[in-house]
RODO-2510 file (C-alpha; in nm, 4 decimals, decimal comma):
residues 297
     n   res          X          Y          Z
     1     x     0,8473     5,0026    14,6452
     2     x     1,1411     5,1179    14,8553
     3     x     1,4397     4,9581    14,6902
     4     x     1,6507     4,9759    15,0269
     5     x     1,4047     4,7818    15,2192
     6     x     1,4598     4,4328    15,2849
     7     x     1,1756     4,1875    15,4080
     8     x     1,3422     4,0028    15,7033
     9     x     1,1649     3,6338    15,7233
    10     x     1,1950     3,4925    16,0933
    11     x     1,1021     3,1403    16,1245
    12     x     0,7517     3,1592    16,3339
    13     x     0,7142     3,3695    16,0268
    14     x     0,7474     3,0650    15,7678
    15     x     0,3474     2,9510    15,8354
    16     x     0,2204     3,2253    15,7407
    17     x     0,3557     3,3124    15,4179
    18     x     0,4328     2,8901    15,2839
    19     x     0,1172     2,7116    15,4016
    20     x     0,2729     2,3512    15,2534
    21     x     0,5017     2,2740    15,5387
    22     x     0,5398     1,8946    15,5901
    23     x     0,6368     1,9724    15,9673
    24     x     0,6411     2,2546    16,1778
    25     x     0,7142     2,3106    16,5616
    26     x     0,8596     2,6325    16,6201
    27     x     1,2090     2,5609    16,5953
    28     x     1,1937     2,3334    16,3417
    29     x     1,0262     2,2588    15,9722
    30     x     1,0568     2,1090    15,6802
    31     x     0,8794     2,1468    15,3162
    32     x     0,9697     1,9820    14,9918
    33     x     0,9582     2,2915    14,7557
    34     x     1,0137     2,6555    14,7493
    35     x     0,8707     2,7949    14,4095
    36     x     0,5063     2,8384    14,5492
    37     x     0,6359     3,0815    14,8251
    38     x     0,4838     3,4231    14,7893
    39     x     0,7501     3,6971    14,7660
    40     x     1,0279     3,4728    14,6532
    41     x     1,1736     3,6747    14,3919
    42     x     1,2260     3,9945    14,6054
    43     x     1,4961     4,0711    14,8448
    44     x     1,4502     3,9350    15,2156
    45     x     1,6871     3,8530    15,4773
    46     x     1,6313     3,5327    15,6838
    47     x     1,6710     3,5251    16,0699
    48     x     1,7400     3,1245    16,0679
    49     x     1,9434     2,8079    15,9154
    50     x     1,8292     2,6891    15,6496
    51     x     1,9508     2,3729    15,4816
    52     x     1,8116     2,2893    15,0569
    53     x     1,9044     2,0163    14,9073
    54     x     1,8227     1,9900    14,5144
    55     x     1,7057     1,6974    14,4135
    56     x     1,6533     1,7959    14,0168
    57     x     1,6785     2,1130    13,8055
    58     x     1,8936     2,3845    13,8900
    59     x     1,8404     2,7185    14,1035
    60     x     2,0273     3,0397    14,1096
    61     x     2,0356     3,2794    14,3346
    62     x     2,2889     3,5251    14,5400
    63     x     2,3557     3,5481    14,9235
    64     x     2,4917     3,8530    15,0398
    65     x     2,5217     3,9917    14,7153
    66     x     2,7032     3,6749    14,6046
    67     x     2,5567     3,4776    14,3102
    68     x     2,5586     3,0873    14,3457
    69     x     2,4583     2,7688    14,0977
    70     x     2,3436     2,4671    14,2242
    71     x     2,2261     2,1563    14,0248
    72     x     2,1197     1,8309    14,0623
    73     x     2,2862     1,6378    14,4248
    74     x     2,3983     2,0299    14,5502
    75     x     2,3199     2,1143    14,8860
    76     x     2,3009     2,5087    15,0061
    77     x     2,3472     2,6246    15,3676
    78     x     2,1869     2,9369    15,4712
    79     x     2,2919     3,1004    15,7701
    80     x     2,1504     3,3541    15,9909
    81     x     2,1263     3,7524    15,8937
    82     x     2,1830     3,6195    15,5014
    83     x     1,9761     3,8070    15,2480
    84     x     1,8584     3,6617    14,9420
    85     x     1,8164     3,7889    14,6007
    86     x     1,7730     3,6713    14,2193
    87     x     1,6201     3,3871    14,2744
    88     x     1,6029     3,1590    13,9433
    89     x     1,5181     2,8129    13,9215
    90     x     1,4279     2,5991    13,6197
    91     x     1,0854     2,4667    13,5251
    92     x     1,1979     2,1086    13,6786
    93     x     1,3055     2,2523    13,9811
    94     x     1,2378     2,0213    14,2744
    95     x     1,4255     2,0551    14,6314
    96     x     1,4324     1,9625    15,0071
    97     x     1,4217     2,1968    15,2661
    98     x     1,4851     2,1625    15,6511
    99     x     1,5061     2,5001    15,8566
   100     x     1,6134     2,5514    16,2505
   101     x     1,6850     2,7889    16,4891
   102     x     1,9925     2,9491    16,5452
   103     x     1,9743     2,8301    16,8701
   104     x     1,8915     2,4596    16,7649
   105     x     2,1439     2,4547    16,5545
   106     x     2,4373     2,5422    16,8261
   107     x     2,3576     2,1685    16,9707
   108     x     2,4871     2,0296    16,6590
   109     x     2,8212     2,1802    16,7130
   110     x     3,1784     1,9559    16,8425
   111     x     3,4929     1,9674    16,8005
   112     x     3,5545     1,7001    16,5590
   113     x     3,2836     1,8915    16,3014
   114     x     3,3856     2,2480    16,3559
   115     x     3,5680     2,2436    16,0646
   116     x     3,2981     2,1817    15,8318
   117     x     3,0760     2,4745    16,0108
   118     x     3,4186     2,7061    15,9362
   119     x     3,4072     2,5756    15,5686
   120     x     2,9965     2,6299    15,5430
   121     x     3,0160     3,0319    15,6864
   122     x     3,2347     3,1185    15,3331
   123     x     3,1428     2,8090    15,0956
   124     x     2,7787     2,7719    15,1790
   125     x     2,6932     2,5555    14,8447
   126     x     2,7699     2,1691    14,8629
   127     x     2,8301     1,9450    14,6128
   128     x     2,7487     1,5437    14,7176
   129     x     2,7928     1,2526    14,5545
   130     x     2,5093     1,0124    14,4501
   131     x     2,5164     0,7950    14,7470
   132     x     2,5920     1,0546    15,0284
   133     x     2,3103     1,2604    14,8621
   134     x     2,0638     0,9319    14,8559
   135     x     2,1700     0,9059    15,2068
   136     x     2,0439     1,2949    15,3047
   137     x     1,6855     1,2205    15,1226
   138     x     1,6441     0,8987    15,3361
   139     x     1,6673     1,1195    15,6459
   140     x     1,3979     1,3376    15,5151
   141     x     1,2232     1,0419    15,4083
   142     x     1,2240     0,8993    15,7195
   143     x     1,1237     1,2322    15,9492
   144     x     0,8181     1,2902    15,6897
   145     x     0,7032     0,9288    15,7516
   146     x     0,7215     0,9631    16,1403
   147     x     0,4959     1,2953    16,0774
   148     x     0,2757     1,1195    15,8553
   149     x     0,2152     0,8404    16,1010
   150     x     0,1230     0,9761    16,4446
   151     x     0,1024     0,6972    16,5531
   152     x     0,4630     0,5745    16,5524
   153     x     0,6067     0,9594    16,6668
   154     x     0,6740     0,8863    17,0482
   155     x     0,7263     1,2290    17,0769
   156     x     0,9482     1,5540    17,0022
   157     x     1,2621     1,3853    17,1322
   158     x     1,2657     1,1390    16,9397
   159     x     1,2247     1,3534    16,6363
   160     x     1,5074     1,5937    16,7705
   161     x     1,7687     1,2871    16,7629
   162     x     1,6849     1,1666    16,3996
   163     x     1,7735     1,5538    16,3472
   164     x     2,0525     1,5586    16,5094
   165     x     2,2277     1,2368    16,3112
   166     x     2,0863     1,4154    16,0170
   167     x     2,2593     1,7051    16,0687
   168     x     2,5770     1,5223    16,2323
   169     x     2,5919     1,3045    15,8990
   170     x     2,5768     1,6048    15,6354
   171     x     2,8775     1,8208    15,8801
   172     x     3,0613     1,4944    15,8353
   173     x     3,0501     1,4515    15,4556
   174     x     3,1215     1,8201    15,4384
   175     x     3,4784     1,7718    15,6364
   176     x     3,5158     1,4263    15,4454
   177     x     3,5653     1,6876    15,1031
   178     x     3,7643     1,9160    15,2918
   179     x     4,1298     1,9970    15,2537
   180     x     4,2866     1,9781    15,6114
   181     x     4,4691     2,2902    15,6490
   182     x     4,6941     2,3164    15,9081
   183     x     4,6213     2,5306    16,2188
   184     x     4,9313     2,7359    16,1582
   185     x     4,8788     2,8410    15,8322
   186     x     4,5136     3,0296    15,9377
   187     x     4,5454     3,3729    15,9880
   188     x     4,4991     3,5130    16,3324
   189     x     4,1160     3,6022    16,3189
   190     x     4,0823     3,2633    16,1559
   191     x     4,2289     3,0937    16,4787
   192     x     4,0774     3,3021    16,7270
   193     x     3,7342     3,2015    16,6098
   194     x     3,7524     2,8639    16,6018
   195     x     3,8908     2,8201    16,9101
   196     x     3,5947     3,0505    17,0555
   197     x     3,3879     2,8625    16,8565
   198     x     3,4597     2,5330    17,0077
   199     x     3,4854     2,7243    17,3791
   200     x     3,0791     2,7836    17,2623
   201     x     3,0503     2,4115    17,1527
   202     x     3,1804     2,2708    17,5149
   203     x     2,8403     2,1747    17,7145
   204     x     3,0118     2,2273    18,0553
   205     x     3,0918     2,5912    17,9614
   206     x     2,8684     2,8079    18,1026
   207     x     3,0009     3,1639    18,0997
   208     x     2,7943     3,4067    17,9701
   209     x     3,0558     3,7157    17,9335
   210     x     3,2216     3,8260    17,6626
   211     x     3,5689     3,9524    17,8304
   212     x     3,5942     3,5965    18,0255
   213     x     3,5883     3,4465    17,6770
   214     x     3,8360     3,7311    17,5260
   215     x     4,0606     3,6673    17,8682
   216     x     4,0802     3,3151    17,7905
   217     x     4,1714     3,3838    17,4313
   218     x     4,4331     3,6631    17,5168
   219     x     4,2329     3,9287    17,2998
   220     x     4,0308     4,2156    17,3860
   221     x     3,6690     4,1769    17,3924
   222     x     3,6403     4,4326    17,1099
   223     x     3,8753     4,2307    16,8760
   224     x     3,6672     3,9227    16,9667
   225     x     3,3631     4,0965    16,8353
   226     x     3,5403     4,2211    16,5548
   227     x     3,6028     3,8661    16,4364
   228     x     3,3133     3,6779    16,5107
   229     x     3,1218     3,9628    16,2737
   230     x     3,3280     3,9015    16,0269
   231     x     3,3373     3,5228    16,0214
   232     x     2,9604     3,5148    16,1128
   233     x     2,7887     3,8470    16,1069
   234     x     2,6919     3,7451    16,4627
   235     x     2,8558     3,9360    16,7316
   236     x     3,0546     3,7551    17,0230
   237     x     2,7492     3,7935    17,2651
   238     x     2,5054     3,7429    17,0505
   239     x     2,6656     3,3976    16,9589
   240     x     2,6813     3,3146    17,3630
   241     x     2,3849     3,3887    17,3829
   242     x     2,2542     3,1115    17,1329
   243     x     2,5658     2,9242    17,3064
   244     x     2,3801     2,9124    17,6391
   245     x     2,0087     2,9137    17,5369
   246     x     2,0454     2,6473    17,3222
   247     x     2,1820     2,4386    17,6099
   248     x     1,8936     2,5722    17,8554
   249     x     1,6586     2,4432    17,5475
   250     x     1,7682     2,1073    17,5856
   251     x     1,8123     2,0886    17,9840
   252     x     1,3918     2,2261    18,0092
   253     x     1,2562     1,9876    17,7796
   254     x     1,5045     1,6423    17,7708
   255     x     1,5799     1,6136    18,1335
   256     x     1,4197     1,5547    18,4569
   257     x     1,6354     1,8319    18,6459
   258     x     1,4546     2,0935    18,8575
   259     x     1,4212     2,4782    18,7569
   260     x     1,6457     2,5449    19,0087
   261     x     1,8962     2,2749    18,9301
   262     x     1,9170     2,3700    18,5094
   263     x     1,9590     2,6971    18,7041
   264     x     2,2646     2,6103    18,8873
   265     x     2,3726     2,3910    18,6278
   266     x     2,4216     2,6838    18,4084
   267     x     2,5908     2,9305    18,6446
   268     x     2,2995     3,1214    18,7319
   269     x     2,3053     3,1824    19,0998
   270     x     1,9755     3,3904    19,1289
   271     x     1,6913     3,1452    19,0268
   272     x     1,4985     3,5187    18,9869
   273     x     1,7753     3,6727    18,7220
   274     x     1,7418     3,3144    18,5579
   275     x     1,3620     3,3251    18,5000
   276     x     1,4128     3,6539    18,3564
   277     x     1,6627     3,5956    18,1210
   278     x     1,4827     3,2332    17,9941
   279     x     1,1537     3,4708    17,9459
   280     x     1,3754     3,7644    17,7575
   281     x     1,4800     3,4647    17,5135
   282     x     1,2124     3,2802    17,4771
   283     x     0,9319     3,4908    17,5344
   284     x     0,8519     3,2424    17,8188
   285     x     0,9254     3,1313    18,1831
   286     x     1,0916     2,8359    18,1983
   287     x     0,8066     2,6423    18,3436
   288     x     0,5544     2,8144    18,0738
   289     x     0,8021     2,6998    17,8061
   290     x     0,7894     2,3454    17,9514
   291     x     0,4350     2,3232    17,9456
   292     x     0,3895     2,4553    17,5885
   293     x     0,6171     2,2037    17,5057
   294     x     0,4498     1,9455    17,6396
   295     x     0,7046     1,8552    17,8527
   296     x     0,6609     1,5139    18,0695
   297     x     0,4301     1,3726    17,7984
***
């Protein structure tokens, strides 16, 4: 086996090698255990957010060549482009799992939480207490019901919201443990990305270039790359890029506005160019992606 190869996992992926998924849609699924997963012990490199929670034993593991330990009421984030290695757990092992897309998980992002993402790119492992960990299971509890009762799921939205105050409950016990630094001790690059970040996180931005965004931020758009690599391994356009498709995502299947007005809406002025760059993205027009999302039903 070549040592130097890495397996890279991509979510649509996830089916095929874990066939225990509680719930799976594409952008979205969740299982309740890892240690059956063939391959788990090698090297692979995941191209999506992941988010464990442990809910007894311990597991060990590194990201990025970094080696973490998380026990009993930890929580690990796993972002994008992060490879995994060494991974250890103990025979009682038992743990949570919930797993998006990159683009998915852009809607999650404001202002008032980007300080917990900031803390979650360098200090992915999470330590809860009892209650706010009780509170995380419920959620899960909760979204495997709806999935194990068809009959009271009205539907993917529906699904997507108990998601989102999922998600919008765990970034706010994160920035509950967190020291507020102040803004003028961060260095530079720290500052710069933040403020980029929360550019990305403002809905009625809809710019899709990476010198307007550099402009804006009075640094070239090389230096802009240069720091959203190292904060994120992501460069600045690929991060717009998520950005803006993750916002198209939500205009084609959670509102009743025209192709041609989500178009508009999100500065396209060629209704051609924005078919084209919806179907680059998503494999998909943006009425095929409708319909295989059962959009209007």
């Amino acid at each position: 086996m070549d040592e130097n190869k890495i397996t890279e996992l991509d979510l649509n992926d996830v089916p095929e090698v874990y066939h225990n998924l509680k719930y799976n849609d594409g952008e979205i699924f969740f299982a309740d255990n890892i240690t059956s997963i063939p391959g788990l012990m090698e090297k692979f490199k995941v191209n999506f957010i992941a988010y464990l929670m442990v809910v007894d034993g311990s597991l060990s593991l590194e990201l990025n060549s970094l080696p973490y330990q998380l026990k009993k009421n930890c929580s690990l984030i796993v972002d994008r482009k992060t490879v995994i290695n060494n991974v250890q757990h103990s025979d009682d092992f038992r743990c949570l799992i919930c797993a998006m897309s990159t683009d998915m998980g852009f809607s999650f992002i404001n202002k008032s939480l980007m300080q917990s993402v900031m803390h979650i790119l360098t200090h992915p492992v999470i330590e809860m207490g009892q209650n706010e960990m009780d509170l995380m299971v419920k959620y899960y509890e909760l979204l495997v019901f709806k999935m194990d009762h068809p009959d009271m799921n009205f539907g993917h939205e529906t699904m997507r919201n108990i998601i989102r105050c999922f998600a919008y409950d765990l970034l706010s016990n994160i920035n509950k443990h967190l020291n507020r630094d102040n803004d003028d001790m961060l260095r530079q690059g720290d500052r710069i990305f933040r403020r980029f970040m929360l550019q990305l996180a403002d809905n009625t931005n809809v710019n899709r270039s990476v010198k307007s965004y550099a402009d804006e931020l009075c640094v070239s758009p090389k230096y802009l790359t240069s720091v959203c690599r190292k904060h994120s391994e992501y460069t600045a356009s690929e991060l717009i890029s998520s950005a803006v498709m993750s916002r198209i995502k939500q205009l084609l299947l959670y509102s009743d506005m025209s192709i041609k007005e989500i178009a508009t809406e999100m500065g396209f002025d060629n209704l051609s160019f924005f078919g084209k760059y919806v179907k680059k993205h998503l494999g998909l027009s943006p009425n095929n992606y409708r319909k295989a999302n059962h959009y209007g039903k």
